[in-house]
C-alpha positions as CSV (number, residue, x, y, z in Angstrom):
1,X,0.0,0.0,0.0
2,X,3.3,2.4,0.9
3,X,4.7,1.7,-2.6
4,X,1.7,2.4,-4.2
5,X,0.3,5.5,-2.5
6,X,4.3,6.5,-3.1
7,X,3.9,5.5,-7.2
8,X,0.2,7.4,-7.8
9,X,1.8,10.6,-6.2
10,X,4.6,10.8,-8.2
11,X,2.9,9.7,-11.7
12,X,0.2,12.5,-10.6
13,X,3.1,15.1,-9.5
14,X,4.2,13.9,-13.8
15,X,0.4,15.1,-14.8
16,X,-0.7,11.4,-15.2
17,X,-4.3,10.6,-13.8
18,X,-3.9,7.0,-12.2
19,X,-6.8,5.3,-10.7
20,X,-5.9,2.6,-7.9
21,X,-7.9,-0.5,-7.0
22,X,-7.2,-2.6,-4.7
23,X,-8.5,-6.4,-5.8
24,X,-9.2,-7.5,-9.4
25,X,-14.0,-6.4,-9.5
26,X,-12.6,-2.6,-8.4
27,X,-10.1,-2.7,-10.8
28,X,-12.0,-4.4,-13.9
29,X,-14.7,-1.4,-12.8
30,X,-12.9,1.3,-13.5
31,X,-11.0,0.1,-16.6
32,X,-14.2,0.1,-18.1
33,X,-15.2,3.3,-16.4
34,X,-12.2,4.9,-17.8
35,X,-10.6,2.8,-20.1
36,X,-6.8,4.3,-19.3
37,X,-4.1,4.2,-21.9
38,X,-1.9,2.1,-19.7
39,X,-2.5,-0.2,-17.3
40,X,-1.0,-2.2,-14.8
41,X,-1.9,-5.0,-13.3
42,X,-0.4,-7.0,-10.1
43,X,-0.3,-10.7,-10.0
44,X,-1.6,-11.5,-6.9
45,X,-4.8,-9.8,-6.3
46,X,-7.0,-11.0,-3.9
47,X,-9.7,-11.9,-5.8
48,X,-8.2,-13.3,-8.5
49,X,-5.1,-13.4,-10.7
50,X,-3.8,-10.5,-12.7
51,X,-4.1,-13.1,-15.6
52,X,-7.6,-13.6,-15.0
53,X,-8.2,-9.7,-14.6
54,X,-6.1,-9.2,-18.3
55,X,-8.3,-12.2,-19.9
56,X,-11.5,-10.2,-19.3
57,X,-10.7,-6.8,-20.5
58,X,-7.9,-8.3,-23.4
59,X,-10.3,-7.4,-26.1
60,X,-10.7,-4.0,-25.7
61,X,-7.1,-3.6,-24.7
62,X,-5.4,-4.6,-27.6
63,X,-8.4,-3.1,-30.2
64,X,-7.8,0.3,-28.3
65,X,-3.6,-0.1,-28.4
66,X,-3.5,-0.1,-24.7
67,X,-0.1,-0.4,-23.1
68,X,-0.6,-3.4,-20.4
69,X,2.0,-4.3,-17.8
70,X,1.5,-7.6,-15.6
71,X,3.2,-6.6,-11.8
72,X,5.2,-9.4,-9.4
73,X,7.1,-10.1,-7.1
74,X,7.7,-13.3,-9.0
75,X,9.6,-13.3,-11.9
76,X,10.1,-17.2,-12.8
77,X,9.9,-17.9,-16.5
78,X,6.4,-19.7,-16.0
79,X,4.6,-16.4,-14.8
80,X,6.3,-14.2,-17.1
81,X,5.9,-16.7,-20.3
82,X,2.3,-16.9,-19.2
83,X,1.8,-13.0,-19.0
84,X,2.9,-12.7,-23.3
85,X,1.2,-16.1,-23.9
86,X,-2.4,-14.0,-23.4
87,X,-1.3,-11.1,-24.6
88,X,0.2,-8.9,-21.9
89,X,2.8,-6.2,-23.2
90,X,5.0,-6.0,-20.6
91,X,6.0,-7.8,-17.6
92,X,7.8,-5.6,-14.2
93,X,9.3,-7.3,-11.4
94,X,8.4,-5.5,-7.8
95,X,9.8,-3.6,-6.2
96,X,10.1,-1.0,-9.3
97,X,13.3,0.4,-9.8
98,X,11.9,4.0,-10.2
99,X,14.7,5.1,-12.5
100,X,13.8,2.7,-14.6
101,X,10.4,3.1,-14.3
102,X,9.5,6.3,-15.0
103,X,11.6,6.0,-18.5
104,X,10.1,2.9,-19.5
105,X,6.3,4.4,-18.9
106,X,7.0,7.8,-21.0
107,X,8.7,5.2,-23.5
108,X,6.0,3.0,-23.9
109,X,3.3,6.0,-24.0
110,X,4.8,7.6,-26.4
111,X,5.0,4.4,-28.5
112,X,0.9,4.1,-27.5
113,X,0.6,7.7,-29.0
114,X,2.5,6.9,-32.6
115,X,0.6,3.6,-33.0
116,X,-2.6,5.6,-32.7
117,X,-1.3,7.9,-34.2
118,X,-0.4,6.4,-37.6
119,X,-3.3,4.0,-37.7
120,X,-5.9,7.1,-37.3
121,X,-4.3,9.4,-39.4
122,X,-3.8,9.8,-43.5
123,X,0.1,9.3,-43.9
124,X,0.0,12.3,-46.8
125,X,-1.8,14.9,-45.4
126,X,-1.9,14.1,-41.6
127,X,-6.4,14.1,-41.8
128,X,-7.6,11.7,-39.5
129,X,-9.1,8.8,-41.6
130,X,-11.9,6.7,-41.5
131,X,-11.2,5.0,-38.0
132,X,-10.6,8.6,-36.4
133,X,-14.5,9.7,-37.6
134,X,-15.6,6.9,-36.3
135,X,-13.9,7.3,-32.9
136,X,-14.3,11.0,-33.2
137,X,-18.5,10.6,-34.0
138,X,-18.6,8.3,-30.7
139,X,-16.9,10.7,-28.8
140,X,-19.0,13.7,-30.1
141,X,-22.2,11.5,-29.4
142,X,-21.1,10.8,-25.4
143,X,-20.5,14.2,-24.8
144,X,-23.6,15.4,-26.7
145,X,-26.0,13.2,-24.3
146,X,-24.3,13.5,-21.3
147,X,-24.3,17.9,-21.9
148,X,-27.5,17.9,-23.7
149,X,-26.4,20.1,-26.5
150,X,-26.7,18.8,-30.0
151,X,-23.4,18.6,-32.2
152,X,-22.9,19.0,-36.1
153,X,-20.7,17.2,-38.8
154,X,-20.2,18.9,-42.1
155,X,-18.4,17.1,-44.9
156,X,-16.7,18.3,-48.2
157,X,-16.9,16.4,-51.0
158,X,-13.9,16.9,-53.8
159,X,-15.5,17.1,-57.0
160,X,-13.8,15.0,-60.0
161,X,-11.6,13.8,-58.0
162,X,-11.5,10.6,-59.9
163,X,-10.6,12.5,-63.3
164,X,-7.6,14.0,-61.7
165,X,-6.1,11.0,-60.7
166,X,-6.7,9.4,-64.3
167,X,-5.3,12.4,-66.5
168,X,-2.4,13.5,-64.2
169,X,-1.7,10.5,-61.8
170,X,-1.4,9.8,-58.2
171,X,1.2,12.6,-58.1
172,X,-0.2,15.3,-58.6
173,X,-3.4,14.1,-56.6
174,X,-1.1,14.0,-53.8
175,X,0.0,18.0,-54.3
176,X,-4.1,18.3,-55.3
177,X,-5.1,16.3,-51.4
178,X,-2.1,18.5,-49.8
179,X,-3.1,21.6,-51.4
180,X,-6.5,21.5,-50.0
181,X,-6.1,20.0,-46.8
């Protein structure tokens, strides 16, 4: 409890939000409350496993590019193996070494961020794509029933577009796409 009263501080003091539970239902509750961009999960909960915990929230994890980190004090081969075999990022033995720590965590969100990154925006022009509307119409719909107000979406559509690429190419479609965007 020391060690991790002593971790949310200094992650918060770094401008993270970190939510804390302290057996496997709290935590599997707020995940899906929250659904954080890392998470971290200790082995021995007293509920059940970390395993079990990562089993039950593994879909959404890896479709949302979640960075997850399995926590013990145990680091034989047959935990850790076990951790990757379902999926599990990363595996940290406890106690953290906090020099290595805080490193690894702004490394592996900043890996988070360019994986997102590159798979919701247009490699060209740097517009979100396809996936980002979709994420970005969920969002706008959350917020728009939880305040009440109503939200709008207006769309452009590129006349011809089709003829450009034929006579001139995909060249100059690209300079045509970067020009307007």
């Amino acid at each position: 409890l020391e060690f991790l009263t002593f971790t949310k501080e200094l992650l918060e003091g770094l401008g993270a939000q970190v939510l804390v539970a302290m057996n496997g239902k709290q935590g599997l509750q707020r995940f899906y409350d929250m659904q954080p961009s890392i998470v971290m999960i200790e082995m021995d909960l007293p509920d059940m496993t970390g395993i079990e915990v990562f089993e039950k929230i593994k879909g959404i994890v890896l479709s949302n590019h979640i960075m997850s980190i399995l926590l013990s004090g145990n680091d034989s081969t047959e935990i850790i193996s076990q951790a990757y075999e379902v999926g599990i990022i990363d595996f940290m033995r406890k106690p953290l070494d906090l020099k290595l720590f805080l490193p690894y965590l702004f490394n592996r969100d900043a890996l988070r961020k360019s994986i997102s990154q590159s798979i919701t925006t247009d490699g060209l022009t740097g517009v979100g794509n396809r996936k980002r509307l979709n994420e970005f119409l969920e969002y706008s719909k959350k917020l728009s029933r939880q305040s009440g107000e109503y939200f709008s979406v207006i769309m452009i559509d590129l006349d011809n577009f089709k003829q450009v690429n034929d006579t001139f190419g995909h060249a100059k479609v690209d300079d045509v796409l970067n020009a307007f965007t």
